[in-house]
RODODO-119189 format. One record per residue (C-alpha): residue number from 1; x, y, z. Coordinates in nm, 2 decimals. Example, Ala and Ser with C-alpha at 12.3 -4.5 7.8 and 13.67 -1.06 7.14 Angstrom:
REM residues 2
(koltor 1,(1.23,-0.45,0.78)) (koltor 2,(1.37,-0.11,0.71)) 
***
This chain:
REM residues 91
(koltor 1,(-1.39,-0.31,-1.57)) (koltor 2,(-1.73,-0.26,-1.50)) (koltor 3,(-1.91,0.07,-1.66)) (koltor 4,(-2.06,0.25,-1.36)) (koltor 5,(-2.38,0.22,-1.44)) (koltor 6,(-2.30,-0.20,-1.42)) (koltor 7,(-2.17,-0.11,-1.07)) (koltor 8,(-2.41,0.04,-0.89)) (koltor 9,(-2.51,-0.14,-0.54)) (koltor 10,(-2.22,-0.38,-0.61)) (koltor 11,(-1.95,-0.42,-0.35)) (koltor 12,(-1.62,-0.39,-0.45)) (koltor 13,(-1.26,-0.37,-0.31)) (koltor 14,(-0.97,-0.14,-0.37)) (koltor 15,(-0.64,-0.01,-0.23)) (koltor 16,(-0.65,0.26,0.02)) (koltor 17,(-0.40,0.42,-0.15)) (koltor 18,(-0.67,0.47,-0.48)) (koltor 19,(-0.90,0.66,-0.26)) (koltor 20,(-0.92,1.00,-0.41)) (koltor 21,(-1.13,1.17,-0.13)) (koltor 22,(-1.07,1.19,0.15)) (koltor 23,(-0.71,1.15,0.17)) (koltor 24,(-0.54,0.82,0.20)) (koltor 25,(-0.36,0.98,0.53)) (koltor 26,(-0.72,1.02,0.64)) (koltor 27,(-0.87,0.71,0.57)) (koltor 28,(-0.52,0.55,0.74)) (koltor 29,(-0.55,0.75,1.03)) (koltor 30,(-0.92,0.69,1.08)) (koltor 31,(-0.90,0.28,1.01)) (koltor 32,(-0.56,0.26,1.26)) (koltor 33,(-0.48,0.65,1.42)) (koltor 34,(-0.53,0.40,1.79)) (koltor 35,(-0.33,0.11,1.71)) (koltor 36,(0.02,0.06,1.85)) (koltor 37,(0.36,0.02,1.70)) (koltor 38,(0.64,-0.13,1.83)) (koltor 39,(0.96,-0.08,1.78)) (koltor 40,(1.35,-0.01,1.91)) (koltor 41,(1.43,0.36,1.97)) (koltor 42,(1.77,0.42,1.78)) (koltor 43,(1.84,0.79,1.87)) (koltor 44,(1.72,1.02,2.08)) (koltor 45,(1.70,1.41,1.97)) (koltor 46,(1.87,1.65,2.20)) (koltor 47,(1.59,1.89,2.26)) (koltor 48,(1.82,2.19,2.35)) (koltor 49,(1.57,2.49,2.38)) (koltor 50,(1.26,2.31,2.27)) (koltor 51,(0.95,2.17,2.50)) (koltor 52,(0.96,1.88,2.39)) (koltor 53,(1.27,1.56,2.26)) (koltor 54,(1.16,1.30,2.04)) (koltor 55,(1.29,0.99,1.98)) (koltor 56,(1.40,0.77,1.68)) (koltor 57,(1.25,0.44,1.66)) (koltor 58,(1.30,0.14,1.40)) (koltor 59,(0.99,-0.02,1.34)) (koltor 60,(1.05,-0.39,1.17)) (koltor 61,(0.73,-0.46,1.02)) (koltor 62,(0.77,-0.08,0.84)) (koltor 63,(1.10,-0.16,0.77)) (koltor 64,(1.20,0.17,0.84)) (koltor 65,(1.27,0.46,1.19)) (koltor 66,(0.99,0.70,1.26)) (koltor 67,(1.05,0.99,1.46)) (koltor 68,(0.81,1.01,1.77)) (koltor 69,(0.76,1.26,2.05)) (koltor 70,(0.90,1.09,2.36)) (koltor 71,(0.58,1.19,2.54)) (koltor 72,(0.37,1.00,2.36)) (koltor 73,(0.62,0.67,2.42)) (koltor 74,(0.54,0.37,2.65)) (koltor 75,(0.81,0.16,2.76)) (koltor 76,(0.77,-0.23,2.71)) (koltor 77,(0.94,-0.50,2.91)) (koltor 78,(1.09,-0.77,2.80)) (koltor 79,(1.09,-0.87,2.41)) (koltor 80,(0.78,-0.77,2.20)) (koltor 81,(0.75,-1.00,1.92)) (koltor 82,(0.48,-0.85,1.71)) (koltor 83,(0.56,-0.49,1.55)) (koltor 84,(0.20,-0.37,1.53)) (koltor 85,(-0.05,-0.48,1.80)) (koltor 86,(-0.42,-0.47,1.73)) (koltor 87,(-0.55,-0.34,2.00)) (koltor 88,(-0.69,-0.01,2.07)) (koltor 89,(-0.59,0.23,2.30)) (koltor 90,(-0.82,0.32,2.59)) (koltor 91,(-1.00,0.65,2.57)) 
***
């Protein structure tokens, strides 16, 4: 590697997950905070005495569920072949 001094008005690369300041979650939520997943909700919460139920959804390209408040979903028709879609949510 490069001494610093060697790097200097160079442009580099590196992964976001390297970044010591600000946090990685806040270069992540900056770069894609808008951008929508898609996924299959799995479970639902029961929300008993609280405001607000949440959902349990299975996101492919994550490979994993994430738990979302059901106020923030939007329902999609049909079969949605992409997981994340690049587009930005209107202000």
């Amino acid at each position: 590697m490069n001494t610093s001094q060697n790097l200097r008005g160079r442009n580099v690369c590196f992964r976001i997950t390297d970044v010591s300041l600000p946090e990685p979650n806040e270069v992540l939520a900056y770069l894609y905070g808008r951008d929508l997943l898609h996924g299959q909700v799995t479970d639902l919460t029961d929300s008993g005495g609280a405001s607000e139920a949440f959902a349990v959804i299975y996101v492919k390209e994550l490979a994993c569920n994430v738990v979302v408040a059901t106020k923030h979903l939007q329902e999609v028709s049909g079969t949605v072949d992409l997981t994340r879609v690049n587009e930005r949510l209107l202000a």
